[in-house]
NUNU-702976 format. One record per residue (C-alpha): residue in three letters; x, y, z negated. Coordinates in steps of 0.5 Angstrom, whole numbers, plus 500, padded with zeros to 3 digits. Layout:
BEGIN
ALAXYZ
...
//
This chain:
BEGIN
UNK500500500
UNK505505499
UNK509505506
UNK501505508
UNK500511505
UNK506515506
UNK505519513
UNK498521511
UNK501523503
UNK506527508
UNK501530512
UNK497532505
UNK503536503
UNK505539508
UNK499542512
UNK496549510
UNK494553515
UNK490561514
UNK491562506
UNK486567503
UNK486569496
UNK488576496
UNK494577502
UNK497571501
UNK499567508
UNK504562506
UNK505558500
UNK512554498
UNK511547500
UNK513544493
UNK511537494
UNK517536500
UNK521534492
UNK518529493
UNK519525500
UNK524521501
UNK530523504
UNK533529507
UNK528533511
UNK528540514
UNK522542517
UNK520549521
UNK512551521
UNK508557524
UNK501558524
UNK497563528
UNK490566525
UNK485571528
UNK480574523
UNK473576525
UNK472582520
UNK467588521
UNK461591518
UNK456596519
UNK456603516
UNK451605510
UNK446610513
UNK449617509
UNK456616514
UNK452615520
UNK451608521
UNK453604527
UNK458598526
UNK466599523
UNK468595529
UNK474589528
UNK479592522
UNK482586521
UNK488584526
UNK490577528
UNK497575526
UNK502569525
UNK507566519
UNK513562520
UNK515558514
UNK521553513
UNK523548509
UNK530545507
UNK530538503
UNK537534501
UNK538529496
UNK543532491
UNK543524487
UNK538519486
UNK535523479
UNK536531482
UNK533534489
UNK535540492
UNK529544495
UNK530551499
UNK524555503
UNK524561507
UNK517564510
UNK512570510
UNK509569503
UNK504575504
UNK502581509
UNK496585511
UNK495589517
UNK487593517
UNK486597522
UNK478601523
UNK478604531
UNK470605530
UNK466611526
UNK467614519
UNK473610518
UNK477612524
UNK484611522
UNK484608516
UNK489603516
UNK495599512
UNK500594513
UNK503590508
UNK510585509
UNK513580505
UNK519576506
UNK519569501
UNK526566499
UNK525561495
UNK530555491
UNK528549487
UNK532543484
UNK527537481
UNK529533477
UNK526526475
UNK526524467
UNK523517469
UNK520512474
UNK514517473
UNK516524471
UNK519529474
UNK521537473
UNK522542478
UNK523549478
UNK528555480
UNK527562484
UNK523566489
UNK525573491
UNK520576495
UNK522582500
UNK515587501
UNK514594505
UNK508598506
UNK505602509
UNK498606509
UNK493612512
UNK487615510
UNK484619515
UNK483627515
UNK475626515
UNK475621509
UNK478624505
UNK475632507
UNK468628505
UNK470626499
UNK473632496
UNK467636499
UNK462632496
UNK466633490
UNK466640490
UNK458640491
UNK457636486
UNK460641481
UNK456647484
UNK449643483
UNK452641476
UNK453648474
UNK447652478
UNK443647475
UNK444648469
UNK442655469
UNK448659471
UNK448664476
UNK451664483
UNK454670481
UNK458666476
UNK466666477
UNK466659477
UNK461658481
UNK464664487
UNK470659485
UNK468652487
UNK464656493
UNK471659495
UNK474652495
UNK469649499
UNK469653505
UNK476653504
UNK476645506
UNK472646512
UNK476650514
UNK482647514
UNK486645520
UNK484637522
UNK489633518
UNK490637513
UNK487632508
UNK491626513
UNK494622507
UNK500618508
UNK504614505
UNK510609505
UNK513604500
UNK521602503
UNK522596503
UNK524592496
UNK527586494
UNK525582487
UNK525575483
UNK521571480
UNK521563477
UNK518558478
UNK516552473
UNK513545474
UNK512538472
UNK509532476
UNK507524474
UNK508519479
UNK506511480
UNK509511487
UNK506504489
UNK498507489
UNK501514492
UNK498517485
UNK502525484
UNK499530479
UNK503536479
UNK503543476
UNK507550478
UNK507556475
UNK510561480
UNK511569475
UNK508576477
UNK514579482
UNK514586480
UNK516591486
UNK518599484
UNK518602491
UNK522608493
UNK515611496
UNK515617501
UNK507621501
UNK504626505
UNK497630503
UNK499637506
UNK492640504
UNK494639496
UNK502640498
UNK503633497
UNK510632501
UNK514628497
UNK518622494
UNK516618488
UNK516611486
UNK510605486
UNK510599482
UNK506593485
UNK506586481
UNK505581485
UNK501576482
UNK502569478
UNK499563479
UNK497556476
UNK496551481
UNK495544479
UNK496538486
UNK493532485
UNK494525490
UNK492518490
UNK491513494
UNK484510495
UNK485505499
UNK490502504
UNK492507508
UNK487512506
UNK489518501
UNK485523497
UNK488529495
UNK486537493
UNK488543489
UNK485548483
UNK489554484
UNK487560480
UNK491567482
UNK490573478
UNK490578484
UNK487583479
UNK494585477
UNK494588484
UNK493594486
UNK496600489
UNK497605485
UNK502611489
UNK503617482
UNK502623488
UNK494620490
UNK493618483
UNK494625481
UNK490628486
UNK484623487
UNK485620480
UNK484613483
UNK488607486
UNK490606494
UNK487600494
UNK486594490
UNK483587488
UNK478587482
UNK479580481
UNK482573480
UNK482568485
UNK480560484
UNK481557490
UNK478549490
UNK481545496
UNK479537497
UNK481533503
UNK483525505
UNK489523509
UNK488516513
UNK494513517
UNK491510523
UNK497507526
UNK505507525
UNK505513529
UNK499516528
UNK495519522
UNK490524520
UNK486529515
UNK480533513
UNK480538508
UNK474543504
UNK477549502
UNK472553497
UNK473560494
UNK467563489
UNK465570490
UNK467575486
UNK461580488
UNK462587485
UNK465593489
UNK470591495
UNK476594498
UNK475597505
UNK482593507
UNK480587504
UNK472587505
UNK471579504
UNK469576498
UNK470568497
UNK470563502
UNK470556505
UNK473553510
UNK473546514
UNK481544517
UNK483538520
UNK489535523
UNK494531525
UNK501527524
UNK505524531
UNK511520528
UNK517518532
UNK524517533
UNK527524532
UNK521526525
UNK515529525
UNK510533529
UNK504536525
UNK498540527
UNK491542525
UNK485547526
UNK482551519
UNK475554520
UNK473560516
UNK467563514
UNK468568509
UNK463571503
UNK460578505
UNK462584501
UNK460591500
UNK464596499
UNK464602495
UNK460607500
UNK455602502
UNK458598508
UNK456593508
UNK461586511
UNK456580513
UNK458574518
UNK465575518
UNK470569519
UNK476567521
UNK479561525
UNK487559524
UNK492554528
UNK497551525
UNK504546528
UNK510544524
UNK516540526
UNK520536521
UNK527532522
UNK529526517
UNK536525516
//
């Protein structure tokens, strides 16, 4: 049963394809520890999002149009057996990214883009014929880049100023009032303000930090039986921040702390018949770490960029079956709870739940793995009343591992 169950167990640790939970893309491939032999593996996937929604009356209605792009990750992975207890593991890939970008309606402009490289070095050493330990480093480099366009920004502090003139003319006091003439000078001084004057922008340079890794599996290899648990720590990044908003006098440098959230993850996989393998994951995330709060619109504004309200629990739950020597296949479920609440304009989906399958060819070289995942992801609204129903996203993904 175990030579039987190898290919697919292979195949269910090795074939993730479009990541969500937050801006995660690519996830270290902790259960190549676990193979036998020395393997180096390349992967690459390509997802295509379908993500738009249409505007609350109050901002003209109509449709945001696509906001999300399509986009591609690469990973690889590098595994060598140091001794018969202790193996050595090394992955390179594109950990995290978003690039959101409305062309339609009161969000014209509105755009972000968000890069992470990952590299990551583990050992794993087994206590046992059962247990194992692993752990090690990851180093994750970030940039980001954002724009708010002029008329987002303009509406908000007209609508702002407006509100303090009702409040105060309706409580009585008379338009001839100083602080009433005030904020009536305000106003008229931002609709007249050249277009892009309330244009923000803002830039994080690149940045490059740690974090650690931690783990611990049981095994009974004869049944193809692993259960393991990972916690990767928050990686905290304090960018070297470039902001523009030329109609407060913002035009300058500052810095930005961005924690990149941790996570629990507990793999589970275990044969059920010759052959066949039973596998998934429970993984919680806490995205409500996340957030972009750059100090100059902080100030100004008195809010964050953009950010996540709340934790992520991903559910995944697939079978592996080895039709042949060569030929093996899988299926998977992928379950994220939505959260509701308020959602973020660069990220308007809430839960999610997906169906992907694949396969693994084997031959003389190693291994070519491939699979579809298709997305329906959660409708969310955002704090404006756009409304993001009926999105979706499909993903395409190949691997190619060498055993020597």
């Amino acid at each position: 049963m175990k030579k039987a169950l190898s290919a697919a167990a292979l195949l269910a640790a090795s074939t993730t394809l479009a990541q969500a939970g937050g801006i995660e893309r690519v996830v270290n491939d902790y259960g190549m520890l676990f193979q036998p032999g020395d393997q180096l593996s390349f992967g690459a996937s390509i997802v295509n999002p379908n993500i738009s929604g249409d505007y609350a009356a109050g901002l003209g209605g109509g449709s945001t149009g696509e906001m999300a792009k399509s986009y591609v990750a690469t990973s690889f992975g590098y595994k060598n057996d140091l001794s018969d207890k202790l193996a050595l593991g090394l992955y390179f890939n594109d950990a995290y990214g978003a690039d959101s970008a409305y062309s339609q309606g009161f969000y014209t402009g509105l755009t972000a883009q968000w890069n992470s490289k990952q590299t990551a070095a583990m050992l794993r050493y087994r206590v046992g014929e059962r247990f194992s330990v692993y752990g090690g480093a990851r180093y994750v480099e970030s940039d980001a880049n954002i724009v708010i366009p002029d008329q987002m920004i303009r509406a908000a502090t007209a609508s702002e100023i407006a509100g303090g003139i009702a409040a105060l003319t309706g409580a009585g006091v008379p338009v001839t009032d100083p602080r009433v003439v005030g904020l009536q000078t305000q106003l008229a001084a931002v609709g007249a303000a050249p277009v892009g004057a309330f244009t923000y922008t803002a830039q994080g340079d690149r940045r490059g930090d740690w974090g650690a890794v931690l783990g611990a599996a049981y095994e009974i290899p004869d049944i193809a039986l692993r259960v393991g648990l990972t916690w990767e720590s928050a990686i905290t990044h304090e960018f070297d921040t470039s902001e523009a908003l030329p109609f407060f006098g913002l035009n300058g440098n500052t810095s930005t702390e961005v924690e990149m959230p941790q996570s629990i993850a507990l793999d589970f996989q275990t044969g059920v018949a010759p052959g066949t393998l039973v596998f998934g994951q429970v993984k919680w995330t806490e995205w409500s770490a996340w957030e972009v709060r750059t100090p100059g619109y902080a100030a100004i504004t008195g809010d964050e960029v953009t950010g996540f309200d709340d934790d992520v629990m991903t559910y995944k739950l697939g079978v592996g079956r080895q039709f042949n020597d060569a030929v093996s296949g899988f299926a998977q479920v992928t379950y994220e709870p939505g959260n509701g609440g308020v959602a973020s304009r660069l990220s308007p989906t809430d839960g999610r739940i997906s169906l992907g399958v694949g396969g693994q060819i084997t031959g003389e070289m190693g291994k070519m793995r491939f699979g579809l995942e298709y997305v329906k992801l959660g409708d969310a609204t955002d704090a404006s009343g756009t409304e993001f129903t009926g999105n979706s996203a499909v993903g395409a993904g190949i691997s190619f591992t060498m055993n020597f």
